[in-house]
Backbone as numpy.savetxt, mean C-alpha at the origin, in Angstrom:
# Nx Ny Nz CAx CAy CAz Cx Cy Cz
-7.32 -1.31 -8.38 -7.09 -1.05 -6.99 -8.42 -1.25 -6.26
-8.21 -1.48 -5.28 -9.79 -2.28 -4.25 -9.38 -1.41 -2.82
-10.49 -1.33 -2.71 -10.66 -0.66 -1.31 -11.29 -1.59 -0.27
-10.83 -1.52 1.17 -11.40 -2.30 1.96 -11.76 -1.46 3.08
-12.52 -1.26 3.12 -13.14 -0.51 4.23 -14.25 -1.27 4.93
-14.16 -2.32 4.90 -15.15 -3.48 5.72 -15.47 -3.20 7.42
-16.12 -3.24 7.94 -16.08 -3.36 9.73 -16.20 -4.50 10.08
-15.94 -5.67 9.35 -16.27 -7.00 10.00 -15.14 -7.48 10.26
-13.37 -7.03 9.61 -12.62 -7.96 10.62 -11.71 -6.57 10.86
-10.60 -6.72 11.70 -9.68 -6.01 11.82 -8.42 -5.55 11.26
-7.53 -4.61 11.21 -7.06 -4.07 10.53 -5.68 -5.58 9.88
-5.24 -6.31 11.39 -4.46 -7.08 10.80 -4.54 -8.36 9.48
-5.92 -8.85 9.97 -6.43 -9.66 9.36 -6.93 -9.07 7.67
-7.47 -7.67 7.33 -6.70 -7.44 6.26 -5.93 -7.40 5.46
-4.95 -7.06 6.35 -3.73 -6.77 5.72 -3.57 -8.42 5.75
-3.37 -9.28 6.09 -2.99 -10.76 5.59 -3.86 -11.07 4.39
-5.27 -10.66 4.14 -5.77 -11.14 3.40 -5.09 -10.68 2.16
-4.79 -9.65 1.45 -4.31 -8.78 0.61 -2.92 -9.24 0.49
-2.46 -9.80 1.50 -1.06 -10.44 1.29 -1.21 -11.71 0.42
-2.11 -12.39 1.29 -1.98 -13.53 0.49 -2.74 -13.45 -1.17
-3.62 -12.82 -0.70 -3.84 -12.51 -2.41 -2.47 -12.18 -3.62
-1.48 -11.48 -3.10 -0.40 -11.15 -3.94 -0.54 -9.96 -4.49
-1.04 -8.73 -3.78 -0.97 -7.53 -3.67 0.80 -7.22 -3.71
1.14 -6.44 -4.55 2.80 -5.92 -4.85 2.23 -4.63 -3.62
2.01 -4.11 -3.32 1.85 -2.80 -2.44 0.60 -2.63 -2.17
0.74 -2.27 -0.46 -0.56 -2.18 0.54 -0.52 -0.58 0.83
-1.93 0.09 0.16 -1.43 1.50 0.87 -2.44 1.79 2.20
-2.05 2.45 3.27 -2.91 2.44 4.56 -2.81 4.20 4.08
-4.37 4.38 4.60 -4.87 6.09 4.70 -5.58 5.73 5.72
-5.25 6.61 6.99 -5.86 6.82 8.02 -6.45 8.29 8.42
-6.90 8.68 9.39 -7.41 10.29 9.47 -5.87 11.29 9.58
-4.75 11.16 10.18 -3.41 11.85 10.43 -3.29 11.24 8.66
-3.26 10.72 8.18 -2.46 10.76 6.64 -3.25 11.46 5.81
-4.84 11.61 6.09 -5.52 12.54 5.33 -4.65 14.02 5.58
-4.89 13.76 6.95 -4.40 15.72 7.40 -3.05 15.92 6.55
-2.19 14.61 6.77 -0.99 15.30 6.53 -0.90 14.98 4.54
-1.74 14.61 3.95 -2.52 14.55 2.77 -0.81 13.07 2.38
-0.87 12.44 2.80 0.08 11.33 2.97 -0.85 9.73 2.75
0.02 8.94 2.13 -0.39 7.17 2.70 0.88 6.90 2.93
0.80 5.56 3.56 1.75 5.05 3.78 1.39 3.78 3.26
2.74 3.14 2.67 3.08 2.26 1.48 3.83 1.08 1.89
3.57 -0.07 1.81 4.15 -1.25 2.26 4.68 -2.02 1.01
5.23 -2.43 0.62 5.34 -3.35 -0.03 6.01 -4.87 0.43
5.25 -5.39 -0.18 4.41 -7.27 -0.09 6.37 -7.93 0.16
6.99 -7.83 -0.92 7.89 -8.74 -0.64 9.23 -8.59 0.07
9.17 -7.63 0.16 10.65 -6.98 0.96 10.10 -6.16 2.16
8.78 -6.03 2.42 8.21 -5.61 3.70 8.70 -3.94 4.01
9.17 -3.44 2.92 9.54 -1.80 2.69 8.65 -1.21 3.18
8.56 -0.19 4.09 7.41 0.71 4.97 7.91 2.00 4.51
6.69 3.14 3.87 7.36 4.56 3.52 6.22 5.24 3.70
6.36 6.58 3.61 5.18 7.24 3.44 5.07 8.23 2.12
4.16 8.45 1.00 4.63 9.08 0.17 3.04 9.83 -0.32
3.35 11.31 -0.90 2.70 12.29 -0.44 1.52 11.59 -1.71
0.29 12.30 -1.39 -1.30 11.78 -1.89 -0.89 12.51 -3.44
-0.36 13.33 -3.44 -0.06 14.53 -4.76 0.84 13.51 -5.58
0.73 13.20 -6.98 1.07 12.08 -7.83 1.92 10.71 -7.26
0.46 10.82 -6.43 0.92 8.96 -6.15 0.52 8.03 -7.08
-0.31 8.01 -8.45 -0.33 7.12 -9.33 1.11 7.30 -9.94
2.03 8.28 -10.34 3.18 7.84 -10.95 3.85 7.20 -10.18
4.15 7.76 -9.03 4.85 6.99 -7.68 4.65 5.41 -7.86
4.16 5.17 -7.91 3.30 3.70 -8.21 3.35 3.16 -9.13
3.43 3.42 -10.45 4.27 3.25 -11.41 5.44 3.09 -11.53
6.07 3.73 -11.04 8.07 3.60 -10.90 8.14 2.46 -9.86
7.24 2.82 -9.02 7.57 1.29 -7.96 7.42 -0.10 -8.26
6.37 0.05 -9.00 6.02 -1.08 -9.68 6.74 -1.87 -10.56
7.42 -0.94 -11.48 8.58 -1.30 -12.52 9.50 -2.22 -11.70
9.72 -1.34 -10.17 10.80 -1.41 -9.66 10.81 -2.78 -8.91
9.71 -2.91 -8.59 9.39 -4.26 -7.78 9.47 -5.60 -9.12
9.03 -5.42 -10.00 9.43 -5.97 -11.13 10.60 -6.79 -11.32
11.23 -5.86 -11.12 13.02 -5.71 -11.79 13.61 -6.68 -10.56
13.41 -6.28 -9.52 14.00 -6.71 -7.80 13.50 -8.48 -8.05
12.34 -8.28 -8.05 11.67 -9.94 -7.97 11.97 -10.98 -9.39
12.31 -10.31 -10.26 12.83 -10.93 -11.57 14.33 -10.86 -11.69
């Protein structure tokens, strides 16, 4: 997992870069997702938007992963 916390381009132009790389899931943490101890979760090929809590988001991520797997195969 890679972190981008760059100040040289903007938030959209990220997020394309990471797309085109072939990132299966984009997670955004902003200051309200810290508070609400939340990310929010995109995923790359079906453009799915969720928010899912910071507290075992590596398994979360795991099952999704399988799951994105299964969908794209």
């Amino acid at each position: 997992m890679a972190v981008d916390d760059s100040d040289t381009h903007n938030p959209g132009y990220k997020f394309n870069e990471w797309e085109v790389r072939g990132t299966p899931v984009r997670m955004e943490l902003g200051t309200n997702d810290l508070a609400a101890n939340e990310v929010r979760c995109v995923v790359r090929h079906s453009g799915q938007k969720f928010q899912a809590a910071q507290e075992g988001l590596a398994t979360a991520m795991k099952t999704l992963l399988v799951t994105i797997h299964q969908e794209m195969y």
